[in-house]
N, C-alpha and C positions, 0 to 999 in steps of 0.2 A: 673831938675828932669826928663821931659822926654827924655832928653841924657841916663843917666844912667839904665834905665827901660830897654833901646834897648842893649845896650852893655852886661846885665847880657845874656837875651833871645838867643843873638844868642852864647854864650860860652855855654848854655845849648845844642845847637842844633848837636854844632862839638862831644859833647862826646859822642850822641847815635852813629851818625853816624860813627863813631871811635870802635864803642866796637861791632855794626853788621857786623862791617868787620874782626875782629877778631877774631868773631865764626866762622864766613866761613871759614877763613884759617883754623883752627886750626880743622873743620871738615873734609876741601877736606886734610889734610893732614893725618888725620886717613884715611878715602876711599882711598889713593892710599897706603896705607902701606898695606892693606890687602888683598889678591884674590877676583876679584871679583867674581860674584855671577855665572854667566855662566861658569867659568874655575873652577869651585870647585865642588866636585864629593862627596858622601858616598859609603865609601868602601863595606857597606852591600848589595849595588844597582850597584855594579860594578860585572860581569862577567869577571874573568880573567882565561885567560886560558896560557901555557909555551909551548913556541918552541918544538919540540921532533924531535930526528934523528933517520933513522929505515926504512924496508921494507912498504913500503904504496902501499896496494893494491888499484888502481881504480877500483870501481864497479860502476853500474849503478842497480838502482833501479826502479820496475817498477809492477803494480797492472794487475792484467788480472783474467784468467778466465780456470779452465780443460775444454777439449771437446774432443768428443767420435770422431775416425778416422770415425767409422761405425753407425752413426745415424741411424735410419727409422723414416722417416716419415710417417704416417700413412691419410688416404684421407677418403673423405667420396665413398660408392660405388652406390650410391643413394641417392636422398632427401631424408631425415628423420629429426625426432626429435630427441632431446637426452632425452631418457626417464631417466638413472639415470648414477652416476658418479661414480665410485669403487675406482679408485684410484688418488692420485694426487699428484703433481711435485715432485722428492724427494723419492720417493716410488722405494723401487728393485722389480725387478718383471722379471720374466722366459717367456720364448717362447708361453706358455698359461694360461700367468696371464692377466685376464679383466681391462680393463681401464675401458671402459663404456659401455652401451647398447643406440642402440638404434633402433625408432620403422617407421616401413613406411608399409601402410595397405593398399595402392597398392600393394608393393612390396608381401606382404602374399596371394593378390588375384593371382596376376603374378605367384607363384610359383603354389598354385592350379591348375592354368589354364595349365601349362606345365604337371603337373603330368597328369595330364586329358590325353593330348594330346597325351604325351608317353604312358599311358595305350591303348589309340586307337590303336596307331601303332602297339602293340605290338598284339591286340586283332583282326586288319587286315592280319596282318604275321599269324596268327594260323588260321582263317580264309581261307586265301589263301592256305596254307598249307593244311588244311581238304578239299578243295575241287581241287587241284590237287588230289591227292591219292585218289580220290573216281572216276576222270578223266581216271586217270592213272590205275585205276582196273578195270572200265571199257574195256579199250582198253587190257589192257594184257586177259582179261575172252575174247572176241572177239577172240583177236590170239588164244588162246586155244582151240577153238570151230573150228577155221580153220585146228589146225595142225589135230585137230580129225578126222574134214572131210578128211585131206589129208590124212592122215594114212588109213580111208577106202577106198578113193579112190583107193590108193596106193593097197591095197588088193584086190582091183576089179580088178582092170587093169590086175594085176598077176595071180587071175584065169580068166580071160576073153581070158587072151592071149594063152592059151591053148587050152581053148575050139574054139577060130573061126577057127583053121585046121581042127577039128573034124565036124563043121558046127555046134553045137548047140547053139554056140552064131555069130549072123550073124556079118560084118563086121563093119557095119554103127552102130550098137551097142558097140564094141569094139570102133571106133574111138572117138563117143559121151563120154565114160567113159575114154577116154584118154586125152579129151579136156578137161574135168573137173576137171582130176589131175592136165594139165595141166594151168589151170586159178585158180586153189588152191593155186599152188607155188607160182603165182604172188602176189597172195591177200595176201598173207604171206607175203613177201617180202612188198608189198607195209605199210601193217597194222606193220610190223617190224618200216619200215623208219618213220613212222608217231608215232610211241611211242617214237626212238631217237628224232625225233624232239620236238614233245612234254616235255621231259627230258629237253631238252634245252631251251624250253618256260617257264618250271616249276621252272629250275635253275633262269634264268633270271627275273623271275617275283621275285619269292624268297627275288632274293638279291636288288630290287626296293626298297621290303618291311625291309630288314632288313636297307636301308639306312633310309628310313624313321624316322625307330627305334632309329639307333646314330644321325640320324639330332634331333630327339624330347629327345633323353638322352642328347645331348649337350646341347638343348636349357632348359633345367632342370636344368641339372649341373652348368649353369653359372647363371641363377639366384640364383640356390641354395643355390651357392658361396657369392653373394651376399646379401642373406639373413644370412647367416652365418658372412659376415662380418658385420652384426647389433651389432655384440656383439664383438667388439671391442679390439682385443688379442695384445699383447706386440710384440710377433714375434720371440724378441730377446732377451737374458740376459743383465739385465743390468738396467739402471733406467728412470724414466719417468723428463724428462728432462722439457716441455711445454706443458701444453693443451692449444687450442686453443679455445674450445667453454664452455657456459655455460651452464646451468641444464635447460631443455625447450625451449630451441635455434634449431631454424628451420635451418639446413642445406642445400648445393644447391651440387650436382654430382661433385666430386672432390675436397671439400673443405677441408683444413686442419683440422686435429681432435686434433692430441698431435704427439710429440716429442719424442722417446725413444733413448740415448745414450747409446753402448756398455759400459763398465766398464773392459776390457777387452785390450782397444787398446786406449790410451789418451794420448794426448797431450796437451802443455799448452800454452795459447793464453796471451800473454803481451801487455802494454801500455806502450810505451816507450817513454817519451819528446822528442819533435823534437832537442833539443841544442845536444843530445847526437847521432843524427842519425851517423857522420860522424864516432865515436870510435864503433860502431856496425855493428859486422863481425860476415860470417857465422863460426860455430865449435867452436865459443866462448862456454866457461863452464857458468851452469848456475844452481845457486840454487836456487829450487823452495820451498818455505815455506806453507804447508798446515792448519798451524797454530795447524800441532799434528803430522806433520810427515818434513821431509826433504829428498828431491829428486835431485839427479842430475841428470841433462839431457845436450843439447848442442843445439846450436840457428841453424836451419834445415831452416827456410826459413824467408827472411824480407821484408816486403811491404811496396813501396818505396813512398807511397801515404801518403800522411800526413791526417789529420782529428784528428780537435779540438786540436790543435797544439801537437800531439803524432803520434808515427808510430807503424804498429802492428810488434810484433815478435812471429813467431810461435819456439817453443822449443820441440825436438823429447825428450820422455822420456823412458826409460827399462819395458822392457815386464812387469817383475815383480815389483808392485805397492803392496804401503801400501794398508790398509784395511780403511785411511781415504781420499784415493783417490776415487773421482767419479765426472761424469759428471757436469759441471756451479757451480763446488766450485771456489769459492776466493779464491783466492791465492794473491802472494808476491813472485814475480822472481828477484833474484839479478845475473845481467850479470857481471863475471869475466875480466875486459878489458884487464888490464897490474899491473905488479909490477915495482915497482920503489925501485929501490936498495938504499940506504942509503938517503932516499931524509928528507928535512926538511919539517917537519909539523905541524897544529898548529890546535885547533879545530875550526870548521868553524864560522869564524864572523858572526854575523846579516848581509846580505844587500851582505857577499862575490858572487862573482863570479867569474870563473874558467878562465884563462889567461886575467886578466884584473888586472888595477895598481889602490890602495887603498892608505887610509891612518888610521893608526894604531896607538893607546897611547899606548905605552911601559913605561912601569914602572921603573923607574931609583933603583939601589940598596939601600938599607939602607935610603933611602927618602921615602918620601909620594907625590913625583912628575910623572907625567905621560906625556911622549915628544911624542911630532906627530913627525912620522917618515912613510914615502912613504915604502910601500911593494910594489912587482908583485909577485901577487896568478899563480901558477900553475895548474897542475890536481887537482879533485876534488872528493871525495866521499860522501856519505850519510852523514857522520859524521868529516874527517878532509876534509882540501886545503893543499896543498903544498905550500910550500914559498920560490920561485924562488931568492928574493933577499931582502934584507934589515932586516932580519932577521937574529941569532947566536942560537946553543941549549941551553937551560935552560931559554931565555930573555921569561921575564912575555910581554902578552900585554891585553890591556882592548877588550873584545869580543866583549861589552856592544854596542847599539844603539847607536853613538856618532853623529847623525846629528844635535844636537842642539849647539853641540861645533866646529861645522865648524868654521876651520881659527883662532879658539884659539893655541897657541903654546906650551901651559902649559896647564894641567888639573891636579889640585891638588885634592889628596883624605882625608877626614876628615873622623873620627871616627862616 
């Protein structure tokens, strides 16, 4: 009895063991009949783009900025406040349109104090003036009273000289009226040379007083100027580009105030990635995008300094500019490089880069298979790459991210 007990138990044990290996097979040979799960793709999550033959322009694409050839900057011309603000960043404004005011009450006593000053001078000069001329008429009434005397004299002497042959007038008399004409002419003469000299004392002093006068009108005018520049004038046509201070901000002699850019004379400042520095020449064409207008110009100068992995291109632009051109607008410059005559192109992958070898799922015809196939990308622009090799026109290939199917050789697409 317990013979038989053991012999049923273990003929029990071989069938499970027999029918769990059964299902295994019969499942791992469903999983290898079907794609697995990583090489199998939804067509509505595939990106496919087709080979194309054709002129392909390389451009270079790049973000910047207008700026005025003929900025002014504007300084401060004394401490001050800034009492109020007129106008701000953005703003057109002409030769005497106000940005700001502002106030320094020194600088209002300073000007008093010169006004004062030149009224002196000017009130010495008249001064000096009244009392030459009162000097100077003095001395001419003197000579006049001299020529009078000589004139009598001069009358004496001539009848004197008659009468001392006659004896009525004795000799010593006659010589006495002849020494006196004689010392008349001198005193003439001397009182003459001392009114020229005096003239020349008059002149001289005169023109002391008149420099007084432009020394205290200069020192006027240039505060004046200075007080005049409180109020804060554009200078130029064109727009207010930067202010530098705000509403109540204490200034210090030279500080910057604001920014005005011509509108008149602009050019356009680019950011161009460093991968592109080497296809970036001068006289290259270039379209600059205002986002209302479209400008061509030509690249005038490039700065070989790199910063934040870009290099700047400056682009000359035509006198003549739209109405939505103006200084520190955004723009959108695309550099003209080259054309490529019948080249193959395709629109650019996720991940593409310009002369470097890929790998691409190309879409087999009339299947729902997709084959890894090695590309080398060519030039590149904003929107295709060129496809140097392993590529024909019309072949589909997947655009799509495919780094999760690295090293798969098949990628099947399902509906």
């Amino acid at each position: 009895m317990d013979i038989q007990v053991e012999q049923k138990k273990s003929i029990k044990v071989n069938w499970l063991w027999l029918g769990g290996i059964a299902v295994l097979v019969i499942v791992a040979g469903w999983l290898l009949a079907q794609p697995t799960a990583q090489a199998s793709l939804a067509t509505g999550d595939a990106w496919i783009g087709e080979v194309r033959q054709g002129d392909l322009t390389i451009s270079v694409a790049g973000f910047g900025q207008l700026k005025s050839r003929t900025p002014r900057l504007i300084s401060a011309a004394s401490e001050a406040t800034v009492e109020e603000i007129v106008l701000r960043p953005g703003a057109e404004v002409t030769p005497r349109s106000v940005i700001m005011r502002l106030q320094d009450a020194n600088l209002a006593q300073a000007l008093k104090d010169a006004k004062r000053a030149l009224q002196q001078a000017k009130d010495q000069y008249l001064q000096a003036d009244i009392n030459q001329q009162r000097e100077m008429l003095s001395h001419q009434a003197s000579l006049e009273i001299l020529k009078s005397e000589l004139e009598s004299a001069e009358l004496e002497v001539s009848a004197q000289a008659g009468l001392v042959e006659d004896g009525a007038v004795s000799k010593l008399d006659f010589q006495r009226t002849v020494l006196e004409h004689r010392q008349l002419k001198r005193r003439i003469e001397i009182e003459q040379r001392r009114i020229a000299q005096l003239q020349t004392l008059h002149q001289a002093n005169l023109q002391l007083a008149s420099s007084d006068i432009d020394a205290a009108e200069e020192a006027y005018g240039l505060i004046q100027h200075r007080v005049e520049r409180l109020t804060v004038r554009a200078g130029i046509t064109g727009v207010v580009q930067q202010l530098h201070v705000e509403l109540g901000q204490s200034v210090p002699l030279g500080a910057q105030l604001a920014l005005v850019g011509s509108t008149k004379d602009l050019y356009a400042q680019l950011q161009i990635p460093q991968a592109y520095a080497e296809q970036i020449k001068l006289e290259q064409s270039v379209q600059v995008n205002t986002r209302t207008d479209l400008i061509a110009g030509t690249i005038s100068r490039i700065n070989p300094m790199v910063q934040n992995g870009n290099i700047e291109v400056e682009v000359a632009l035509p006198a003549a500019l739209p109405d939505s051109a103006r200084p520190e607008l955004n723009i959108e410059g695309t550099i003209h490089i080259n054309t490529l005559k019948e080249a193959l192109y395709i629109d650019k992958p996720v991940g593409a880069k310009a002369f470097s070898t890929a790998t691409l799922y190309r879409i087999e015809p009339n299947t729902q298979q997709a084959q890894a196939i090695e590309v080398h990308y060519g030039a590149q622009t904003a929107q295709h790459i060129q496809l140097l090799s392993g590529a024909q026109p019309k072949q589909r290939f997947i655009l799509s991210d495919m780094a999760s199917y690295q090293g798969e050789p098949v990628v099947y697409l399902s509906k």
